[in-house]
FIMARZA-430793 format. One record per residue (C-alpha): y, x, z; residue in three letters; residue number from 1. Coordinates in pm, 1 decimal, padded with zeros to 6 digits, always signed. Each point is the difference from the previous one (the first is absolute). Last residue first. Example, Ala and Ser with C-alpha at 12.3 -4.5 7.8 and 13.67 -1.06 7.14 Angstrom:
BEGIN
[rec [-00106.0,+01367.0,+00714.0],"SER",2]
[rec [-00344.0,-00137.0,+00066.0],"ALA",1]
This chain:
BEGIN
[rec [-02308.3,+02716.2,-04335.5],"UNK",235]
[rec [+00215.8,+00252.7,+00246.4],"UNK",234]
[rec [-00093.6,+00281.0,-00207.4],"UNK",233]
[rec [+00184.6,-00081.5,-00335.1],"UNK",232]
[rec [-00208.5,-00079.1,-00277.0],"UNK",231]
[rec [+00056.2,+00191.9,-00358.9],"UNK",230]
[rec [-00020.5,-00162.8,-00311.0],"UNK",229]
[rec [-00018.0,+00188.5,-00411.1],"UNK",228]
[rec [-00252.0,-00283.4,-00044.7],"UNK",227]
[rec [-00303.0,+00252.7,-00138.4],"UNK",226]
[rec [+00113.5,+00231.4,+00324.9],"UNK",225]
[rec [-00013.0,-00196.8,+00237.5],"UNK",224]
[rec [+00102.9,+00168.8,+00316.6],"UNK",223]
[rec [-00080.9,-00122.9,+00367.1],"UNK",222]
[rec [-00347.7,+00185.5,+00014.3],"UNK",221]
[rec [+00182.1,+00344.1,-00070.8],"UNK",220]
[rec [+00197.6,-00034.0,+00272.7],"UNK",219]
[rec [+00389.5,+00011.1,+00104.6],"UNK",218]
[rec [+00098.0,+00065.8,+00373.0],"UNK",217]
[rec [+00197.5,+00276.0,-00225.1],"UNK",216]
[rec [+00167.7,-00207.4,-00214.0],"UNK",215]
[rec [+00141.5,-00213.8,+00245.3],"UNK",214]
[rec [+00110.2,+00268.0,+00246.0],"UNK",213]
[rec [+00242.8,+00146.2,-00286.6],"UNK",212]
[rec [+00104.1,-00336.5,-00134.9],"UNK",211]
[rec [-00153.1,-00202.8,-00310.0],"UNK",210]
[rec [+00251.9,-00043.8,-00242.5],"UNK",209]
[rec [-00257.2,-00058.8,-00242.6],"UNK",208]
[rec [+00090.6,+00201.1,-00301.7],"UNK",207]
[rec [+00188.0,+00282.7,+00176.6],"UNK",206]
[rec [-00261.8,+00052.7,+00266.6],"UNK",205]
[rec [-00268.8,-00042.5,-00232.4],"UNK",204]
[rec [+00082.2,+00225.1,-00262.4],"UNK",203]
[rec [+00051.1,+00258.7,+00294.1],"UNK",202]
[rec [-00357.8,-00005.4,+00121.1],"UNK",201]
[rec [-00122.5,+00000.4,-00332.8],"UNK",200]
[rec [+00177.1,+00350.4,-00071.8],"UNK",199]
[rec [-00063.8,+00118.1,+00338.7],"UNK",198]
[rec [-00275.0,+00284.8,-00128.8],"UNK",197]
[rec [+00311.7,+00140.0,-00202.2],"UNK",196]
[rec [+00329.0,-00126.9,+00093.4],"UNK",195]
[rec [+00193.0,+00128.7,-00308.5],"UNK",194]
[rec [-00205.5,-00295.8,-00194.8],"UNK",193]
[rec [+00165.1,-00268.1,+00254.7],"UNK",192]
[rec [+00365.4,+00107.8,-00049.8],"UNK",191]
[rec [-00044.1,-00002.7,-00406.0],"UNK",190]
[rec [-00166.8,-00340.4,+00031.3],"UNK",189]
[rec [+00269.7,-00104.9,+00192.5],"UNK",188]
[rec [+00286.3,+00112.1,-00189.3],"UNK",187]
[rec [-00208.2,-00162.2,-00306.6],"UNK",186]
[rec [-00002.3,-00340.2,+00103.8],"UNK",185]
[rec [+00314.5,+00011.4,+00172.7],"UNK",184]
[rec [+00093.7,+00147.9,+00342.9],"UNK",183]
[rec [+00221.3,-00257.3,+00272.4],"UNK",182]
[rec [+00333.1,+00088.8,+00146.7],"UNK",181]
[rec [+00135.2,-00202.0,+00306.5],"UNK",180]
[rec [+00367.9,+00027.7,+00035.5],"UNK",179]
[rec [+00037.4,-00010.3,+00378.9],"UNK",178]
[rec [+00204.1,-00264.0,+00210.6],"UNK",177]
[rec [+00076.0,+00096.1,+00353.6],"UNK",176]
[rec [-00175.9,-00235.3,+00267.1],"UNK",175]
[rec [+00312.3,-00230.5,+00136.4],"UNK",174]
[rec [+00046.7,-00006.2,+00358.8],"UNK",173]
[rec [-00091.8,-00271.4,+00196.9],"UNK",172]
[rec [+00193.5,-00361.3,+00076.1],"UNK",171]
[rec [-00186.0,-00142.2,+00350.3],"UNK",170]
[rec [-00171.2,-00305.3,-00057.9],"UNK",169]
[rec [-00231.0,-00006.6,+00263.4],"UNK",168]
[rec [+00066.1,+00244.6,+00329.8],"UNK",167]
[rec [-00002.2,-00298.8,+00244.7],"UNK",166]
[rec [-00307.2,-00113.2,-00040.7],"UNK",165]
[rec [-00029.6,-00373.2,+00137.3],"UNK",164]
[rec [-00189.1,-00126.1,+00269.6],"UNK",163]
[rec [-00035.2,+00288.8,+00187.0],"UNK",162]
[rec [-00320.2,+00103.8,+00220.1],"UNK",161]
[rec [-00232.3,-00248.3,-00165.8],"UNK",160]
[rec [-00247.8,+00231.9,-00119.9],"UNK",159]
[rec [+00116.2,-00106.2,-00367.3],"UNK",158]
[rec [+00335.2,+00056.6,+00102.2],"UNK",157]
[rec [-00131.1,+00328.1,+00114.9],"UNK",156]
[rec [-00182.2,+00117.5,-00280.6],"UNK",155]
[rec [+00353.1,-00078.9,-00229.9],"UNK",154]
[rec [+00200.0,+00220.0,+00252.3],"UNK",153]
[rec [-00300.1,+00271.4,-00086.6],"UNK",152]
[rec [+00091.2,-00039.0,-00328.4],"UNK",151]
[rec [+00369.1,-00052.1,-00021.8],"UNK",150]
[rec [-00017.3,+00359.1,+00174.2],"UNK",149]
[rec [-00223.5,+00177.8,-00250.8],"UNK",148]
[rec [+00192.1,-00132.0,-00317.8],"UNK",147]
[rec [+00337.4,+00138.2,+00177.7],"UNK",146]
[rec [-00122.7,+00354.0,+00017.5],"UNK",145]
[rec [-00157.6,-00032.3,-00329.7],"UNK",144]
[rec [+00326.5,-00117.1,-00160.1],"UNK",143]
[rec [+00191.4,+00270.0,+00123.3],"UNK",142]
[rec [-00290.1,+00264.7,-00088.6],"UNK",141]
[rec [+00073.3,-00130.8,-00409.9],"UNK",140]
[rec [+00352.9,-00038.9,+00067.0],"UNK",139]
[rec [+00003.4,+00382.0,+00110.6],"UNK",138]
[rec [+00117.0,+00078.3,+00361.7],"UNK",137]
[rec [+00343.2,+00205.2,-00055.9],"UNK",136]
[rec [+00115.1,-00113.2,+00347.1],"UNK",135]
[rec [+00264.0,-00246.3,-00112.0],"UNK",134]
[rec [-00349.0,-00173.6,-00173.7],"UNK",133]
[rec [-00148.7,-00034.9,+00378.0],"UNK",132]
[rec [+00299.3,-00150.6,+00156.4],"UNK",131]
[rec [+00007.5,-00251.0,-00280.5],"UNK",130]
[rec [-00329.8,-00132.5,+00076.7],"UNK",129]
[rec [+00066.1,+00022.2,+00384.1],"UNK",128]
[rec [+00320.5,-00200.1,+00001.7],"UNK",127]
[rec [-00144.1,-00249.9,-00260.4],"UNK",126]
[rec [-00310.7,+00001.5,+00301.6],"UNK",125]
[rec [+00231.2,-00068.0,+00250.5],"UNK",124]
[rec [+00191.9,-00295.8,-00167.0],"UNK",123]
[rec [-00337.5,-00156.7,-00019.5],"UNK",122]
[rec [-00037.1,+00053.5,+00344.2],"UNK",121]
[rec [-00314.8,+00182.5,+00200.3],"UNK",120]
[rec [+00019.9,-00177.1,+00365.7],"UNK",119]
[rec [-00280.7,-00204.7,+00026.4],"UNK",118]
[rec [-00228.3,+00292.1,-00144.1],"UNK",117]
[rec [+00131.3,+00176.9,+00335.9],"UNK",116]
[rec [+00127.7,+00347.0,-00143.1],"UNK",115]
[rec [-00091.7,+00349.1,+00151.6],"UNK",114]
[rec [-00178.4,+00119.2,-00315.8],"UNK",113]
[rec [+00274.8,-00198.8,-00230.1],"UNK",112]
[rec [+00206.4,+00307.0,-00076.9],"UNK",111]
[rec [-00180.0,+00286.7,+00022.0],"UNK",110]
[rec [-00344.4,-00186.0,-00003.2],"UNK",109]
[rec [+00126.4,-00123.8,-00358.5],"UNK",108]
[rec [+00090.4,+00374.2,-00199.0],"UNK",107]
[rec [-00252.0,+00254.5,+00094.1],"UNK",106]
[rec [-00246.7,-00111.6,+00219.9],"UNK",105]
[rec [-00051.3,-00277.9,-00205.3],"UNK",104]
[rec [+00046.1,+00125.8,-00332.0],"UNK",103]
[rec [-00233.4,+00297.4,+00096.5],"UNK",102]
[rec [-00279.6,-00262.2,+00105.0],"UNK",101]
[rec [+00003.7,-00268.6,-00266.3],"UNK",100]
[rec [+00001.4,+00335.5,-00288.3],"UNK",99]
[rec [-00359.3,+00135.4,+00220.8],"UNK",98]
[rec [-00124.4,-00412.0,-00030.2],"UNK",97]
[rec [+00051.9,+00033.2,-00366.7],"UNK",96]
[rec [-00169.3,+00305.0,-00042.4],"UNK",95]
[rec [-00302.8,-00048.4,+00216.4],"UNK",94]
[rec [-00039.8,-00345.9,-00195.9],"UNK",93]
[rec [+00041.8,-00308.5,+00165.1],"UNK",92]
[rec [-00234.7,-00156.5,+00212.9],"UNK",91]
[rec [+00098.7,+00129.5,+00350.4],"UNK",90]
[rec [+00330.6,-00205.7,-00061.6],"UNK",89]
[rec [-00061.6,-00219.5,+00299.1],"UNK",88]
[rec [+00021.8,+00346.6,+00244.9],"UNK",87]
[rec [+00363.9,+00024.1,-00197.3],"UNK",86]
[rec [+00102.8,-00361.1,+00151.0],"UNK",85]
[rec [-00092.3,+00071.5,+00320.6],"UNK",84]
[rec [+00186.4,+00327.0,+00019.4],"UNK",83]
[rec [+00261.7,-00197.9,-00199.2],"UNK",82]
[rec [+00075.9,-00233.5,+00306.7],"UNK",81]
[rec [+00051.0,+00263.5,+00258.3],"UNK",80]
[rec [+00262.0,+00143.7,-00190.4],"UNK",79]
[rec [+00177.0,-00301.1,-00115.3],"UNK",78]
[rec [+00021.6,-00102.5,+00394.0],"UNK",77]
[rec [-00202.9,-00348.1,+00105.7],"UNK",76]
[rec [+00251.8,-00205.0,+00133.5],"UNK",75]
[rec [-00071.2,-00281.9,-00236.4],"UNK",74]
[rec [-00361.7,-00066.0,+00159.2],"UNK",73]
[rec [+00187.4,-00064.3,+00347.2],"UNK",72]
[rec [+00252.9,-00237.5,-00204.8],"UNK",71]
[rec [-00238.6,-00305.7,-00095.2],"UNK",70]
[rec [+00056.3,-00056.9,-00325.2],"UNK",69]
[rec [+00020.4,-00344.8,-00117.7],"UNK",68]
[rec [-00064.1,-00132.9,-00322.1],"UNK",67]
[rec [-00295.0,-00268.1,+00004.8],"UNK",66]
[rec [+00262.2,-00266.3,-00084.9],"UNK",65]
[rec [-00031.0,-00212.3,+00272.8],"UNK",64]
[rec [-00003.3,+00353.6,+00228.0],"UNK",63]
[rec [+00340.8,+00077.3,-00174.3],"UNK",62]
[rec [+00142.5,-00337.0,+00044.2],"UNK",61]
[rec [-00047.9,+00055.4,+00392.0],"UNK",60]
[rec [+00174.3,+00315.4,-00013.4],"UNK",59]
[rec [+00322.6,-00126.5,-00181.7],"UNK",58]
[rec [-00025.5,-00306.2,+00256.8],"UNK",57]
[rec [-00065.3,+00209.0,+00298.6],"UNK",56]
[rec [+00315.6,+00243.9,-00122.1],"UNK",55]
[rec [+00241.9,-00284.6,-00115.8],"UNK",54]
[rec [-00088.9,-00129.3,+00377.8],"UNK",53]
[rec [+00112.7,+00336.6,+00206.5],"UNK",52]
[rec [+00280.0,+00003.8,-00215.8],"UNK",51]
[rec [+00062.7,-00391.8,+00135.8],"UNK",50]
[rec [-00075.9,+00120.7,+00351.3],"UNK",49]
[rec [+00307.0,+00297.8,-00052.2],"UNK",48]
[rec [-00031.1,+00345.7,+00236.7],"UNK",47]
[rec [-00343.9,+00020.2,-00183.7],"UNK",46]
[rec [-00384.3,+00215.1,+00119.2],"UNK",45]
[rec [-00262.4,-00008.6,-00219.0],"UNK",44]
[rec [-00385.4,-00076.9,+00047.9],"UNK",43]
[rec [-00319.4,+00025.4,-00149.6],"UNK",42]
[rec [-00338.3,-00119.6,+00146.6],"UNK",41]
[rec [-00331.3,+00109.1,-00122.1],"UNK",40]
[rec [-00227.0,-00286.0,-00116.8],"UNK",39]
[rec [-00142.3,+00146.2,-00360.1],"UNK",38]
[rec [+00214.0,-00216.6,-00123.8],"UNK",37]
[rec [+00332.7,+00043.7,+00112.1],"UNK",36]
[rec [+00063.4,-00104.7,+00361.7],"UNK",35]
[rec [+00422.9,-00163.2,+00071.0],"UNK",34]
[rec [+00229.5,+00105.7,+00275.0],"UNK",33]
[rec [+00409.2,-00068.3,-00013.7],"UNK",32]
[rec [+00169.7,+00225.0,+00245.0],"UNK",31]
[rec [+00342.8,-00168.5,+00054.5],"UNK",30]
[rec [+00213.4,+00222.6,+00264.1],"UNK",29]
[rec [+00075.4,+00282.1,-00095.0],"UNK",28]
[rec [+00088.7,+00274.3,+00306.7],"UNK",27]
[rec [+00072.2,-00066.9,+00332.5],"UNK",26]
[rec [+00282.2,-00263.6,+00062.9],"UNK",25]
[rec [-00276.1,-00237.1,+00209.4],"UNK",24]
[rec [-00353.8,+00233.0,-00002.5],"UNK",23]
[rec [-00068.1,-00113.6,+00334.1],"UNK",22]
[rec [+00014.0,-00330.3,-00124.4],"UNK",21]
[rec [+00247.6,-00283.1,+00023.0],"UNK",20]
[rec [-00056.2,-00351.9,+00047.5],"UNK",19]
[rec [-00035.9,-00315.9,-00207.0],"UNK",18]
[rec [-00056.1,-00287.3,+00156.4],"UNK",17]
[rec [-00366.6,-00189.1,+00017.0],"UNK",16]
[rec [+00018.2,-00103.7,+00366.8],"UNK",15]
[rec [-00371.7,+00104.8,+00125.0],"UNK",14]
[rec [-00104.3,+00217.2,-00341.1],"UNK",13]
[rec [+00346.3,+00177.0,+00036.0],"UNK",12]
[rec [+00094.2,+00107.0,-00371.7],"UNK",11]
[rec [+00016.4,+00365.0,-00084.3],"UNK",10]
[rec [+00300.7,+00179.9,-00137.6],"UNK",9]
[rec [+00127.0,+00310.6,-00120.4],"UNK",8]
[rec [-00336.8,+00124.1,-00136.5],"UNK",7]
[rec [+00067.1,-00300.1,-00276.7],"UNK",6]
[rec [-00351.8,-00021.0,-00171.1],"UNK",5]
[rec [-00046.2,-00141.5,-00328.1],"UNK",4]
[rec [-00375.2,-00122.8,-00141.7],"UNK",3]
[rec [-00248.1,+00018.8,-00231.9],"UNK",2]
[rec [-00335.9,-00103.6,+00077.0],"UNK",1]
């Protein structure tokens, strides 16, 4: 049940007046109490009872709607947040996981290491994005930086520590535009026949497209030769 308690007053059971608590002048004095759903009791303090009433009804609305966020699991710090986060990422390559790591210790935990997720602003993270281009940080790193922290903000809405992420929609630095040059026919074959036992091996990479790690998970069983096909590995 939610409900609004004045700690200035009590009412006399025997006469039913009004009259004056210990805590009379001391502090606020509406403290409106409501349980979420999993039964633990929140409260907030108000100088105002209709504040303290906006607050129960905002509140209230929330747990109708299957929103609210209890605070404890908000005031979780960034820091402690991504070591559970990274554990989650056991999956990923060694590589990947080893680029998670150095952008972490060296451009969020800096900044947001110490940070309740509650508290990391939108306004913040424009502050930090720019902050980190002043620096000389490439676009490209800039962009990584900021990709790993919407992340692990996304993981916790979906843990239900925030209900929004706060970091989303942040402008990022363009990627500088490169003129990409591709071989001909015949610049191709010439490349390829300077290659000597790679010859095929090069034909393929510049006919298929196929990248580095690609080619080389590639097996004989997955080419067909007589329909000029190759399967990738994942099928």
């Amino acid at each position: 049940m939610a409900t609004i308690q004045d700690r200035w007053h009590r009412r006399n059971r025997s006469t039913g007046k009004l009259e004056r608590t210990a805590l009379y002048g001391k502090g606020k004095r509406y403290r409106p109490h409501f349980r979420d759903a999993s039964g633990r009791e929140v409260t907030k303090a108000f100088d105002r009872k209709v504040d303290a009433q906006r607050w129960l009804d905002e509140r209230t609305a929330e747990l109708v709607r299957g929103t609210y966020i209890h605070p404890e699991l908000g005031r979780l710090t960034v820091g402690r947040w991504a070591e559970t986060w990274i554990e989650g990422r056991a999956h990923l390559a060694p590589k990947t996981l080893a680029s998670y790591q150095s952008l972490l210790r060296a451009r969020v935990l800096p900044r947001w290491g110490e940070v309740r997720l509650s508290r990391v602003g939108h306004g913040d993270v424009v502050a930090w994005v720019a902050a980190m281009r002043a620096d000389g940080l490439s676009a490209s790193r800039t962009r990584q930086a900021y990709h790993l922290l919407t992340a692990m903000l996304d993981a916790a809405v979906k843990d239900r520590r925030l209900a929004r992420n706060a970091a989303s929609g942040v402008d990022l630095p363009r990627l500088p535009t490169t003129d990409r040059r591709y071989l001909d026919h015949s610049q191709l074959a010439d490349l390829a026949g300077h290659c000597g036992p790679h010859r095929v091996l090069v034909l393929l990479l510049g006919y298929t497209g196929l990248r580095w790690g690609e080619a080389a998970a590639l097996r004989v069983r997955r080419v067909d030769l007589l329909r000029g096909r190759t399967r990738s590995p994942s099928r």
